[in-house]
C-alpha positions in Angstrom: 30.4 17.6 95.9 30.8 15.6 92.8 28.0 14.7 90.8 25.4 17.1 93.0 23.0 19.4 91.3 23.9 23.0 90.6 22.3 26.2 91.9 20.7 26.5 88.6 19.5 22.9 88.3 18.4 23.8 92.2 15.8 26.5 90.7 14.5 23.9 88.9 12.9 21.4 91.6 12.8 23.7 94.3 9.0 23.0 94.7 8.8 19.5 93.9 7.9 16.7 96.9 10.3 14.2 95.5 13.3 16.4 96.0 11.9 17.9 99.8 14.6 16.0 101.3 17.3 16.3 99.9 17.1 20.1 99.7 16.8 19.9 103.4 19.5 17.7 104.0 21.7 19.5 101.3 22.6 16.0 99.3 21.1 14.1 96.7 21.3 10.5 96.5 20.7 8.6 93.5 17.4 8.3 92.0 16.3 4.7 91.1 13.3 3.9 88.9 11.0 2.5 92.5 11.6 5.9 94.3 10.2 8.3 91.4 7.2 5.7 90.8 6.7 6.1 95.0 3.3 8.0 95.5 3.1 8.6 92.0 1.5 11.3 90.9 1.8 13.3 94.1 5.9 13.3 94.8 6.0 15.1 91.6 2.8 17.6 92.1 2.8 21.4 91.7 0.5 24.0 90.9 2.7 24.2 87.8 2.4 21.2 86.9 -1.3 21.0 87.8 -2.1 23.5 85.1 0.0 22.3 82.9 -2.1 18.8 83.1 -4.9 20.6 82.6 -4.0 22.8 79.7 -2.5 19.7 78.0 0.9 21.3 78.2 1.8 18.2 79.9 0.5 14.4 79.7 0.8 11.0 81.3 3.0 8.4 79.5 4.3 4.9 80.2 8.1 4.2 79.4 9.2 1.6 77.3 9.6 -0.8 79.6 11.8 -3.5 76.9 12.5 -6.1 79.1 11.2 -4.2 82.2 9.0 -3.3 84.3 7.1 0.1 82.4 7.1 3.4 84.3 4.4 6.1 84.5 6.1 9.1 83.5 4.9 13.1 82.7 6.5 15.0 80.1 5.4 17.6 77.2 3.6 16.2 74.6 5.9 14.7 71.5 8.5 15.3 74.0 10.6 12.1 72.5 9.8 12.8 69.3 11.0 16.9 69.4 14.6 15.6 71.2 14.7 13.2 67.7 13.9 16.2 65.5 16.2 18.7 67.3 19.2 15.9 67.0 18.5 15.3 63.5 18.6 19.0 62.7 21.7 19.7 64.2 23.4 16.0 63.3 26.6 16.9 61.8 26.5 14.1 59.0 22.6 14.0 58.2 21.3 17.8 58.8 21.1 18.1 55.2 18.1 15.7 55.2 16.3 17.2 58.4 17.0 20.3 56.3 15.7 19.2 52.9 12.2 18.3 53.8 12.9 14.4 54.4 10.5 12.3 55.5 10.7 10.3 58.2 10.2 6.5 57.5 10.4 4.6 61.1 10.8 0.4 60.8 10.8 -0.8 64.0 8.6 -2.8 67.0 4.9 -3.3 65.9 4.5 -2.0 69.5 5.6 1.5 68.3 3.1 1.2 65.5 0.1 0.4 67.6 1.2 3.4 69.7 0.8 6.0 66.7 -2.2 4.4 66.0 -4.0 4.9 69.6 -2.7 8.1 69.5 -4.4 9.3 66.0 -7.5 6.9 67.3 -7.4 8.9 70.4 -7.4 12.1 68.5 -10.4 11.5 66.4 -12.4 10.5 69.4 -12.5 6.8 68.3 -11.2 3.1 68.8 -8.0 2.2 66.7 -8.6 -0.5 64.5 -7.2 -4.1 64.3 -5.1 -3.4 61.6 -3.4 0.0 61.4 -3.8 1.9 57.7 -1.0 3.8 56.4 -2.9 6.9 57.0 -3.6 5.8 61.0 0.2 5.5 60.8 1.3 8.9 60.2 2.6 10.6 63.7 3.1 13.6 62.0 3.6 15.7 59.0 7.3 14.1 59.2 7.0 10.1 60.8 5.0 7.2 59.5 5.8 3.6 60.7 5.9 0.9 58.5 5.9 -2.3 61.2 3.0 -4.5 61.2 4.1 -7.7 62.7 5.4 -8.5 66.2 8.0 -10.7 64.8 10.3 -9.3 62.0 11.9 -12.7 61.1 8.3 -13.7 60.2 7.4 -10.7 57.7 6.1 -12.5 54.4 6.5 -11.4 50.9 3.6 -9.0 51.0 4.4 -7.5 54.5 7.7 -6.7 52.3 6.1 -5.9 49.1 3.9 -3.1 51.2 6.9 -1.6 53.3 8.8 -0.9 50.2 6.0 0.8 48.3 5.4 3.0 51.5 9.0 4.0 51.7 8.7 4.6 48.3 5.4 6.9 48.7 7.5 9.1 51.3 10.4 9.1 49.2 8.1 10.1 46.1 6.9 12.9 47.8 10.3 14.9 48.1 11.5 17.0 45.5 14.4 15.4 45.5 13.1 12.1 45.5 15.0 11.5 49.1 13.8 9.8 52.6 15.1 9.2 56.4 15.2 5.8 57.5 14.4 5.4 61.2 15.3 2.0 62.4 15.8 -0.7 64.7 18.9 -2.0 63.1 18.2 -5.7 63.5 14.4 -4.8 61.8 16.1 -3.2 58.4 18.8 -6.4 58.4 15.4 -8.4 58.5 14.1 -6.7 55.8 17.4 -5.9 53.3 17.9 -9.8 53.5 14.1 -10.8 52.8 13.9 -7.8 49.8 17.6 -10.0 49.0 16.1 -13.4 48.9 12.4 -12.6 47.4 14.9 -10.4 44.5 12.7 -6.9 45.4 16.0 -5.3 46.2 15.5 -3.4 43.1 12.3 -1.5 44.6 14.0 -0.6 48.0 14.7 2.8 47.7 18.2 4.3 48.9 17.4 6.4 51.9 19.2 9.6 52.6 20.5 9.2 56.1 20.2 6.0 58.4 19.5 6.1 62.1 19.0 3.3 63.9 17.9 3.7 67.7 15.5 1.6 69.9 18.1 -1.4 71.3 21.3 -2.3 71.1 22.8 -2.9 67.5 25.4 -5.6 67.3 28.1 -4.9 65.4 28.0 -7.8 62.9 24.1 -5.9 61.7 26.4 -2.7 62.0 29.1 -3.6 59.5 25.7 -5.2 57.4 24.1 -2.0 57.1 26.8 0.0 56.2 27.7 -3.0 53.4 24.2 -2.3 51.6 23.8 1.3 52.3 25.9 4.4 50.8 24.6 6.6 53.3 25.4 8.1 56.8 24.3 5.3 59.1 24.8 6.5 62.8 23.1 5.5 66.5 21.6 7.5 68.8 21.0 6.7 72.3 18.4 7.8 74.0 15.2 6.9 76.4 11.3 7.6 77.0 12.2 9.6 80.1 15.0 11.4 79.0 15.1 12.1 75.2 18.2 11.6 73.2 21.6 11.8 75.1 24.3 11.0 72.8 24.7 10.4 68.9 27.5 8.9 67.0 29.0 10.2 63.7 28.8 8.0 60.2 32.5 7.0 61.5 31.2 5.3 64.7 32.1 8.0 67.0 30.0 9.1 70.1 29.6 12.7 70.9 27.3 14.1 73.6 23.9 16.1 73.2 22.9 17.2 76.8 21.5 20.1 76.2 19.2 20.7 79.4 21.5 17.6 81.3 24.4 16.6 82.6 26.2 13.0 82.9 27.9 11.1 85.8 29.9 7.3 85.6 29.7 5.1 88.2 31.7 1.5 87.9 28.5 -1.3 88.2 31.0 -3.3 90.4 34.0 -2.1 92.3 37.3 -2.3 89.8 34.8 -2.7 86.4 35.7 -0.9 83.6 31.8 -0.8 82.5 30.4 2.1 84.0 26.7 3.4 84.8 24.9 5.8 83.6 23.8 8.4 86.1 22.0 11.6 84.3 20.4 14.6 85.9 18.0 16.6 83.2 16.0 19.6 83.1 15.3 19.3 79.5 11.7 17.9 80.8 10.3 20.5 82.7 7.8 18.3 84.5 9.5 15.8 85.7 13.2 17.0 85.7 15.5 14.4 87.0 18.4 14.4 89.6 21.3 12.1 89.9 18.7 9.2 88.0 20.4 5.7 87.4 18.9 5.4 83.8 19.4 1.6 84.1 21.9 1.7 81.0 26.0 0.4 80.9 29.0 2.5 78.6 32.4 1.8 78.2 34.8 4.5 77.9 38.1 4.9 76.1 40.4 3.8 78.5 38.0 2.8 81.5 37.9 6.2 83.3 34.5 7.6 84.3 35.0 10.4 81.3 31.4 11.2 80.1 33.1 12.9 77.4 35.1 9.4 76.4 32.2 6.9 75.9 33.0 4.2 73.2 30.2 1.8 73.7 26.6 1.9 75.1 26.7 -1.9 76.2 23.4 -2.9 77.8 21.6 -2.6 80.9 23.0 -3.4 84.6 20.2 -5.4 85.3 21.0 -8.0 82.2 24.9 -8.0 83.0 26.4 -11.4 83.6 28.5 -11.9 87.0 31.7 -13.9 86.1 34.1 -14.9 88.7 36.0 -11.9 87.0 33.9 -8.7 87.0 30.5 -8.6 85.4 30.1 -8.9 81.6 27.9 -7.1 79.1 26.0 -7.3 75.8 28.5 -5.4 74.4 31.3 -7.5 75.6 29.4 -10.8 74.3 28.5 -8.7 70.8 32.4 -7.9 70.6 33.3 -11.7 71.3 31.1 -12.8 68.5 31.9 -10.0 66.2 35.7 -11.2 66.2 35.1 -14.5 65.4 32.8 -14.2 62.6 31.2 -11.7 60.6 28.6 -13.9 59.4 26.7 -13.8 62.9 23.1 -12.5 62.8 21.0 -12.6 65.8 22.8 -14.3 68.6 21.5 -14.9 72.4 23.4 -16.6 75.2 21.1 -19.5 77.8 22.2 -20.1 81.1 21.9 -23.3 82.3 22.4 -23.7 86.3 25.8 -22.0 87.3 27.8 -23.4 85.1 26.7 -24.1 81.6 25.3 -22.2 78.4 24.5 -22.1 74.9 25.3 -20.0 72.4 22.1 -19.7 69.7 23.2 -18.1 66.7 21.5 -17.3 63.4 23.6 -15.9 60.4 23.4 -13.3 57.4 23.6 -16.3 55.4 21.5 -18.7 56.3 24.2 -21.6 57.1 26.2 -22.7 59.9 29.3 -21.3 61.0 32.1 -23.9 59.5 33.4 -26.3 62.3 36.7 -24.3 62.8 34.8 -21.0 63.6 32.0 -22.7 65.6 35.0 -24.1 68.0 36.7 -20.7 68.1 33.8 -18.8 69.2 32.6 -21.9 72.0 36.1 -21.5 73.2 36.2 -17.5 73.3 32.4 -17.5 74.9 33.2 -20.1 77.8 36.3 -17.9 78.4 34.2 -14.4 78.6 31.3 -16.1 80.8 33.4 -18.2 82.7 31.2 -21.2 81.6 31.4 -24.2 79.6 29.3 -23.5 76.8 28.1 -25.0 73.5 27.2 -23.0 70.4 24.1 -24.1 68.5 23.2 -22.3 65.1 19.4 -21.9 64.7 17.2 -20.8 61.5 14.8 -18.3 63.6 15.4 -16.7 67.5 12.5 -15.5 68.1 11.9 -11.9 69.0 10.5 -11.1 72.4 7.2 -9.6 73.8 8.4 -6.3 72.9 9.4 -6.4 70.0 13.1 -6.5 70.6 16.0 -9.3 71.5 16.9 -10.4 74.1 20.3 -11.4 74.5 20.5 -13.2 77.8 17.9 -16.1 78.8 18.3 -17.9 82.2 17.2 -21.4 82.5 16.5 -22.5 86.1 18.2 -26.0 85.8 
């Protein structure tokens, strides 16, 4: 049957509570996020795993949980951070770098930086402190994070001044005076257009290679990184439970890296063209997953379910927008804006009852969209949405609780 698990994935979970049923019943149904927190711990207990606990071969984490709720997961330790390395290693476009010694140089949510710091805190037997130092920062021999501040849009001239002359430091440290930039892309547009405007451009030094992860990354900050960088800039997609899936190339290609996994589509709505993500992985051998809906949306080349033929990771199922014409996406919103402008920033769309919403924008610039564009894209939005919408630029959209965007906000009137 299509999508089931094979006799080799079978070996896998044979002992595990969770599954019990469905190997007696000889089908597995999909696995949703509330069914493997059920009984947590236990459904997932075995004397393997039990030892492994206890040796430290194996640890309990929480998920990211971005605009979610967070999920208690158990996986090897560094498990996310090996899937990165072994990606990077083997990246067709930015090997060279992994290879070379590189360090890694990670810009993204302050919550990622207090993490590393609880963790090294935890190490040394004591309490992190209130401000993280560049040596609490360190995850490893390879990683230190440079984020400080919830809120990149709110960084100051010295929050910039230190980031660069840490990126310098790891770049110093190279023979060949080269670094890996780990990003959130919206976090490095934040801080290429504050070096920009304070004129520190001059000390930010070229990375080697450019990933950005983490969330989505519009388009527009897409073409803007590429603009100011001569480097491979590529995505990876990935999660806390599952480690990194798929990768693009420097020419905006996606190519799969499901080593340990395999990858069903499901259309979110019957006749949709945007598809689900369904994954069943070994690659943790703790918690390996079968048939899991990772929560996540892709388009494909021509709208098939084709896990080799993925275009676009476009958001999450729970944030899509039901129109009178199939459900929309991030992505489809990100394209929309992308068309009309290129100058487009941040940008997050607000429901307003069932048929209204606004369009908050920031730009690259600085300015408002001229009149002619602002009209084009508040006709091509209400079109997408099915809504009559306004479009409203703004200086500053705040950045959520987690440290990323959000890019849909319901209103209840």
């Amino acid at each position: 049957m299509k999508g089931q698990p094979t006799p080799d994935v079978i070996e896998h979970i044979r002992d595990i509570p969770i599954y019990q049923k469905s190997l007696a019943q000889g089908y597995f149904p999909l696995l949703d996020k509330p069914e493997i927190a059920r009984e947590f711990p236990d459904n997932w207990m075995t004397p393997r795993l039990a030892a492994a606990l206890e040796t430290g071969e194996a640890e309990f984490v929480l998920s990211t949980g971005t605009n979610h709720a967070r999920m208690q997961l158990i996986r090897p330790p560094y498990f996310l951070l090996r899937s990165y390395y072994e990606l990077w290693r083997a990246h067709p476009d930015i090997a060279g770098t992994w290879n070379s010694g590189c360090r890694r140089v990670s810009l993204t949510t302050v919550l990622a930086t207090e993490h590393v710091a609880r963790v090294n805190a935890a190490r040394r037997g004591v309490e992190p402190g209130p401000v993280p130092t560049l040596d609490d920062r360190w995850l490893d021999e390879r990683t230190c994070y440079l984020n400080l501040r919830l809120d990149p849009a709110l960084w100051d001239r010295e929050d910039v001044v230190r980031m660069l002359e840490e990126v310098d430091r790891a770049r110093s440290s190279h023979p060949g005076g080269q670094y890996h930039l780990d990003c959130s892309g919206y976090h490095l547009a934040h801080l290429v257009r504050k070096a920009e405007a304070w004129g520190l451009l001059g000390s930010f030094a070229a990375p080697a290679s450019i990933i950005h992860a983490y969330e989505y990354t519009p388009l527009n900050v897409r073409r803007f990184l590429r603009k100011h960088f001569a480097c491979p800039v590529v995505d990876l997609f990935g999660s806390t439970e599952l480690g990194y899936l798929y990768f693009s190339d420097r020419n905006g290609r996606y190519w799969p890296h499901l080593d340990g996994m395999s990858v069903e589509l499901l259309p979110v709505a019957p006749g949709s063209t945007i598809h689900q993500l369904i994954v069943t992985s070994v690659r943790n051998p703790y918690m390996p997953l079968v048939r899991y809906r990772s929560g996540d949306c892709v388009r494909t080349v021509d709208g098939t379910p084709d896990p080799e033929a993925i275009t676009e990771f476009c958001g999450r199922v729970k944030e899509l927008l039901n129109t009178p014409y199939g459900p929309v996406s991030q992505g489809d919103l990100d394209r929309c804006v992308a068309e009309v402008s290129d100058q487009v920033f941040l940008h997050q769309l607000h429901l307003t009852g069932d048929t209204e919403a606004t369009l908050l924008l920031t730009t690259f610039t600085g300015e408002p969209l001229d009149t002619a564009e602002a009209a084009l894209l508040r006709q091509r939005t209400s079109e997408l949405t099915s809504r009559h919408c306004r479009v409203e630029y703004r200086s500053h959209i705040p950045v959520g609780r987690s440290g990323k965007y959000a890019w849909l906000v319901t209103h209840d009137s």
